[in-house]
C-alpha positions in Angstrom: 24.3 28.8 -19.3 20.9 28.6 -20.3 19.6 25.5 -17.9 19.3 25.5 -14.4 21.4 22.7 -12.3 20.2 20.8 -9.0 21.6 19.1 -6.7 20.9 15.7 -6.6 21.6 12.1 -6.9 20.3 8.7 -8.8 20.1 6.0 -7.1 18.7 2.7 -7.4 16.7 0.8 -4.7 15.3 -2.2 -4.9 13.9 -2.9 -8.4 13.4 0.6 -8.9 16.0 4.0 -9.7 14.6 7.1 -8.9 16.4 10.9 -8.5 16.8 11.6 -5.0 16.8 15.4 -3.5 17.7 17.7 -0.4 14.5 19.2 0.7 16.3 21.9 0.8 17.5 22.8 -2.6 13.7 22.4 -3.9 10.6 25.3 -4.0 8.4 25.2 -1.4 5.4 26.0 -4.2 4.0 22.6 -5.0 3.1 24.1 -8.2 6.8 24.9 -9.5 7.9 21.7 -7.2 6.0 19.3 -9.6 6.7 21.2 -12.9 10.5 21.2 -11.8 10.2 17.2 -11.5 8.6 16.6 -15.3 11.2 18.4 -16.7 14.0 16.2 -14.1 12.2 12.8 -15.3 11.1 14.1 -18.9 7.3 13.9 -18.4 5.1 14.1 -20.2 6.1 12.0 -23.1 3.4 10.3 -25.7 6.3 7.8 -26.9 6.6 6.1 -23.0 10.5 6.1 -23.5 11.4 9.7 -21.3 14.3 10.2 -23.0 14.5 14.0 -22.6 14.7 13.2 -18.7 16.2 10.8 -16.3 12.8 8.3 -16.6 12.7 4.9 -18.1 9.0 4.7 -19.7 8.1 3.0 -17.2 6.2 3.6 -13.5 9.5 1.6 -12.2 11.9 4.4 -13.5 10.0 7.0 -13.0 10.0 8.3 -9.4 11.6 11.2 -7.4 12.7 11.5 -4.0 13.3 14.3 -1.7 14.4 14.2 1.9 14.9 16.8 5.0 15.0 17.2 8.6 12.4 15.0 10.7 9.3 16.6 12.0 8.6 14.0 14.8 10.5 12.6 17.7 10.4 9.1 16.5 12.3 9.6 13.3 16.0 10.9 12.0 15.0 12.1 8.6 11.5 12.9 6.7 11.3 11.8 3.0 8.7 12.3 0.3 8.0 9.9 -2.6 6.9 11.1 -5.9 5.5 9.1 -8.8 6.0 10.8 -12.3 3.6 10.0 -14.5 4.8 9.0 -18.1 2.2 9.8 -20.4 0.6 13.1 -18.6 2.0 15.8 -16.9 1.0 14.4 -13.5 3.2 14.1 -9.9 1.5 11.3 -7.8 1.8 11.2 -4.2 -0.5 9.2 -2.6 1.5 6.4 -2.0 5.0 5.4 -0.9 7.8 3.2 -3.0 9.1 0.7 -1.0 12.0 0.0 -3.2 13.3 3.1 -2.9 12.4 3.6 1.0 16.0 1.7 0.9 18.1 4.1 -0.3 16.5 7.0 1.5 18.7 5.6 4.5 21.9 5.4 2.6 21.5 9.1 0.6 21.0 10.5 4.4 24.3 8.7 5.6 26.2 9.7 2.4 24.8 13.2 2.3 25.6 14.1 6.2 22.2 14.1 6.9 22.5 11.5 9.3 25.5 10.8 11.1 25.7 6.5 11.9 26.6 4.9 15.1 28.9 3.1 13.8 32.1 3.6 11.8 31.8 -0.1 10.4 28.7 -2.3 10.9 24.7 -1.9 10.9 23.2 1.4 12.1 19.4 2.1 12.3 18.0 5.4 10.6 14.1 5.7 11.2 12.3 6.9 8.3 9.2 8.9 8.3 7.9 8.7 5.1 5.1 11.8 4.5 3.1 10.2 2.0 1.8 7.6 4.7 2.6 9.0 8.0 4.6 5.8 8.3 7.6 5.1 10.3 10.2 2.6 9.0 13.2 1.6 10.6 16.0 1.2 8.0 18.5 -1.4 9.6 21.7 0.1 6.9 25.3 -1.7 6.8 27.7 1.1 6.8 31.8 0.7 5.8 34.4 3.3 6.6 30.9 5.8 7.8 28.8 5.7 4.5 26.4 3.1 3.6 27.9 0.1 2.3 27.5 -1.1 -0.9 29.2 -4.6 -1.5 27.8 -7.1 -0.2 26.7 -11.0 -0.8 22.7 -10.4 -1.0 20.9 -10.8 -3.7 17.1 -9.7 -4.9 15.0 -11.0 -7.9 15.1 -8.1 -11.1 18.5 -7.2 -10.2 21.5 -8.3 -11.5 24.6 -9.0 -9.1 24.5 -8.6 -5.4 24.4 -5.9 -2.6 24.5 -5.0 1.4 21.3 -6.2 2.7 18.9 -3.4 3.8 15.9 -4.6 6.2 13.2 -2.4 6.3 10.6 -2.6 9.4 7.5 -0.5 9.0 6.0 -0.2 12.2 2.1 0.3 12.4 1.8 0.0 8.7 -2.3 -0.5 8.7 -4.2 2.7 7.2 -1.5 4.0 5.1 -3.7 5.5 2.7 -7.2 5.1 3.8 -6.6 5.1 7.7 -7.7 1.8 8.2 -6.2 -1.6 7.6 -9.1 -3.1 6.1 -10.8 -0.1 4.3 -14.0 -1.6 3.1 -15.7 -1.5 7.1 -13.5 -3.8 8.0 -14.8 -6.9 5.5 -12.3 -9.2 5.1 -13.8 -10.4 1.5 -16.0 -8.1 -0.4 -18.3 -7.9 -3.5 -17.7 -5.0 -5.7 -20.4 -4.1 -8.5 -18.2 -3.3 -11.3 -19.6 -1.4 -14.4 -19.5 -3.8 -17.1 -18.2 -7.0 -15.5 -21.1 -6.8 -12.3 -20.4 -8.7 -9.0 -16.4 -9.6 -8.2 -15.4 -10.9 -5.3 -12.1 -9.0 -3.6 -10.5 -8.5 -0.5 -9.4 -4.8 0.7 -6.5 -4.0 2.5 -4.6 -1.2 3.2 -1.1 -2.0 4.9 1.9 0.7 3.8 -0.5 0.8 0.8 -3.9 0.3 -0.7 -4.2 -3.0 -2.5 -7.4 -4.8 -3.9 -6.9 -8.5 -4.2 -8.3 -10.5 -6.9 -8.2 -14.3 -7.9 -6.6 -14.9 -11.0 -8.6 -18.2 -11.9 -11.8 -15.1 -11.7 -10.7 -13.4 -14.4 -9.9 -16.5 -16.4 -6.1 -15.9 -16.3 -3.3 -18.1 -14.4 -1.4 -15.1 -12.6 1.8 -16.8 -14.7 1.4 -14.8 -17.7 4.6 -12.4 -18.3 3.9 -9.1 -18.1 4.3 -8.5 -21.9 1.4 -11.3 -22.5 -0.8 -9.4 -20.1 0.2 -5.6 -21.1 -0.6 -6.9 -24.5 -4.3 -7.8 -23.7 -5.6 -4.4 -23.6 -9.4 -5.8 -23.0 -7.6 -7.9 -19.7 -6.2 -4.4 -18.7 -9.1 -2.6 -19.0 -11.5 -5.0 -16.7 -8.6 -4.8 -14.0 -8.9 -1.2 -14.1 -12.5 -0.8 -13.5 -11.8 -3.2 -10.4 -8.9 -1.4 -9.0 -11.2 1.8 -9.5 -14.7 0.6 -7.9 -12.2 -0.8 -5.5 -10.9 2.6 -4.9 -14.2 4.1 -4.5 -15.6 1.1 -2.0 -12.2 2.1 0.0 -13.1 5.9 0.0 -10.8 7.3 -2.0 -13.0 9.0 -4.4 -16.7 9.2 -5.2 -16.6 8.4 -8.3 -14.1 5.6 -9.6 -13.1 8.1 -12.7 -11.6 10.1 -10.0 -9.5 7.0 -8.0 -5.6 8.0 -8.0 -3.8 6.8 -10.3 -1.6 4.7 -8.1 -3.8 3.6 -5.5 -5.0 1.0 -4.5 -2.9 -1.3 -7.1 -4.5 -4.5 -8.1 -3.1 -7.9 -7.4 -3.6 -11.5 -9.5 -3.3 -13.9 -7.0 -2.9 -17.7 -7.5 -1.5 -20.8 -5.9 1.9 -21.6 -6.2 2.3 -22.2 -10.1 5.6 -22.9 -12.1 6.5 -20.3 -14.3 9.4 -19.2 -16.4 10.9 -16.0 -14.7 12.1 -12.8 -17.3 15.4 -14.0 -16.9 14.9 -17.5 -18.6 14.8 -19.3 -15.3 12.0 -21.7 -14.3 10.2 -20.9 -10.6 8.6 -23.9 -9.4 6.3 -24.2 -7.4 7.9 -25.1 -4.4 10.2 -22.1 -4.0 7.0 -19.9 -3.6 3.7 -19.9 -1.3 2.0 -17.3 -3.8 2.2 -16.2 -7.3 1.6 -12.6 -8.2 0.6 -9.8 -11.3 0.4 -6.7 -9.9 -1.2 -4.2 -12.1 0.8 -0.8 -11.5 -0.1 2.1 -13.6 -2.0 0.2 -16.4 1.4 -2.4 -16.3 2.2 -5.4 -14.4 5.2 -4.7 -12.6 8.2 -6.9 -13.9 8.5 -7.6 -10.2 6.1 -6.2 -7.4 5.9 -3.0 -6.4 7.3 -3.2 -2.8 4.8 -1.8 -1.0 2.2 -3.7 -2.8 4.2 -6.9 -1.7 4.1 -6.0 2.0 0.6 -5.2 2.0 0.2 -8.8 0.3 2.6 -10.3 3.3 -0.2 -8.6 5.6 -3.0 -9.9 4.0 -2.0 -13.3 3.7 -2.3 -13.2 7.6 -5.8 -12.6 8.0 -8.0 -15.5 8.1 -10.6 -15.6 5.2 -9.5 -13.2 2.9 -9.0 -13.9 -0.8 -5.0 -14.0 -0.3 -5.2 -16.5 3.1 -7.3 -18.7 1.1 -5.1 -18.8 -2.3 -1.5 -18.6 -0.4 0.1 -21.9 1.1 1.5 -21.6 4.5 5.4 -21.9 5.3 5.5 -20.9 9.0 7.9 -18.0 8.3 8.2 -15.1 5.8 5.6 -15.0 2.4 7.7 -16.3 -0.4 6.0 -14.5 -4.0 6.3 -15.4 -7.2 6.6 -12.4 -9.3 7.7 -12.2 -13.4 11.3 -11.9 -11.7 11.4 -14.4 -9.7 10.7 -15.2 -5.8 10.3 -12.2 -3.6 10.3 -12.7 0.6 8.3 -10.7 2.7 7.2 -10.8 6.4 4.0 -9.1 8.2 2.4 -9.5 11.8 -0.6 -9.5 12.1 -3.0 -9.1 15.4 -6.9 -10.1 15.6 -8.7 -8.3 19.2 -12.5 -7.7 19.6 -13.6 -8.5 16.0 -10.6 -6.0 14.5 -7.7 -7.1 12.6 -4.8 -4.9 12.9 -1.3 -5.0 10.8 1.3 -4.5 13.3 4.3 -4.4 11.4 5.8 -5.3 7.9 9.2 -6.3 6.6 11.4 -6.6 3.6 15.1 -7.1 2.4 16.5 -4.9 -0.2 19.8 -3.7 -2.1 20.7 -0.2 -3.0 23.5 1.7 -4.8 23.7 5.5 -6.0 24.8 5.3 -9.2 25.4 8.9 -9.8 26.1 12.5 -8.2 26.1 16.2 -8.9 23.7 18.0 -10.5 20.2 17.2 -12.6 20.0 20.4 -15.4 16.4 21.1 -16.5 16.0 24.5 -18.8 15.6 28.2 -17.6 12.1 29.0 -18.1 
């Protein structure tokens, strides 16, 4: 045989499907590590459609997983999140996936990586992600001692319904940056972006980096679908000299040519605004306390990356920033409005001697591994 199998499985997890692997049955070079995931995900690929590989052609579809033992006391399993570039042969991991954080739970159930409490019920696997240094406690419905599948829950971008997976990330403030509010701690900031000058933001940095932006700024309504706004390259093009002064005023590079690709992520944010959701279906503006674009590698997301949304949820909570002012108050978890529909999401928030800090974050998800075996790449 002249290709070389892995073990591994696909699953998919939240709005996202990613391949998902034993630490163990993957090189400990970084070097052939990354160059092993291309060739799983079919990267790069200058037609955006991956179809030599497991991708999609888009950052959703486009993401690997691997998981092993847990290097700290406070957690039963360790996972890594990479995100394959499409375009160049590039393996991101400065951030985490929060859609898939919910099936790293059920693959270490199913895998006997992690053995439930329960033959029937909820059990609680703690996930230390190594991207953030973030522990998240995965609250997983298990039938007959795997994770459960079936279920009556249901998440916008995803057709059909699923066992409902919370997800607590404790201490999610500083993710990437190491601080909550990366900018010295300014709630609202003005950036001086080449070519568009002085934009006001807000900075946060809660399970991931996010620069928030209002759409009525940038003359758009945050309503657009993501086609309309993909489509305006010049649009595009302004939010990603934001998103990369941002990155610079948030210390991840010197120099914004050299801000990650996938952090921060930039947000549209507006007032609750009637829209018509991908799926035909009109949000109004009462089912949602925000609507949301989120700009994830030079796309909106057709629904928000989850991590993004979390960091949002956090936001929201501190008085004076760009997303409290926009986002209307409910009294209980932040309902967004995304391209797919309305996404809930919780955060708590503390403010003590002239500090804000983001105490936890939460979110609700589905997940279901849709396949099993082996991914085959060539010898080389």
């Amino acid at each position: 045989m002249n290709q070389i199998e892995i073990p591994a499985a696909f699953y998919r997890g939240g709005t996202s499907k990613g391949v998902f692997f034993r630490e163990e049955d993957l090189p400990t070079e970084r070097e052939q590590r990354d160059e092993m995931f291309l060739q799983v995900i079919g990267t790069p690929d200058p037609y955006a459609r991956q179809l030599n590989g497991m991708g999609g052609g888009i950052s959703s579809l486009s993401k690997v997983v691997s998981v092993g033992p847990a290097t700290r006391d406070d957690a039963d399993v360790d996972y890594t999140f990479g995100q394959v570039a499409v375009d160049r042969p590039e393996v991101d991991y400065s951030t985490n996936c929060g859609n898939l954080s919910s099936a790293v739970g059920p693959f270490a159930i199913d895998e006997g990586m992690y053995t439930p409490d329960v033959t029937d019920g909820v059990t609680t696997v703690r996930l230390h992600n190594t991207n953030t240094s973030v522990v998240i406690h995965a609250q997983i419905p298990v039938a007959g001692g795997k994770a459960a599948v079936l279920g009556d829950f249901e998440i916008q971008g995803v057709y059909g319904t699923g066992a409902r997976i919370q997800l607590d990330y404790l201490e999610p403030g500083g993710a990437t940056t190491g601080e909550f509010l990366p900018a010295a701690g300014e709630v609202i900031s003005t950036l001086d972006v080449p070519i568009e000058g002085q934009v006001t933001v807000s900075m946060a940095d809660a399970a991931t980096g996010m620069v928030f932006i209002a759409a009525d700024d940038l003359g758009v309504t945050a309503t657009e679908s993501p086609e309309a706004i993909d489509g305006d390259r010049e649009l595009i093009a302004r939010l990603d000299r934001i998103r990369r002064a941002a990155g610079v005023a948030m210390g991840l590079a010197n120099r914004p040519e050299d801000v990650p690709l996938t952090n921060p992520r930039i947000g549209l944010l507006a007032p609750p605004r009637e829209f018509t959701a991908l799926d035909g279906t009109t949000v109004t503006s009462e089912s949602q306390d925000i609507t949301v674009r989120i700009l994830s590698l030079k796309n909106i997301h057709r629904v928000a990356p989850l991590t993004s949304a979390l960091c949002l949820a956090a936001a929201v909570r501190v008085e004076g920033s760009v997303p409290n002012r926009i986002a209307q108050a409910n009294g209980g978890d932040l309902r967004i409005g995304t391209p797919s529909g309305v996404l809930p999401v919780g955060a708590e928030v503390a403010h003590a001697d002239g500090q804000w800090k983001a105490v936890s974050t939460r979110s609700y998800r589905t997940a279901r591994r849709l396949m099993q075996g082996s991914v085959l790449i060539p010898k080389p």
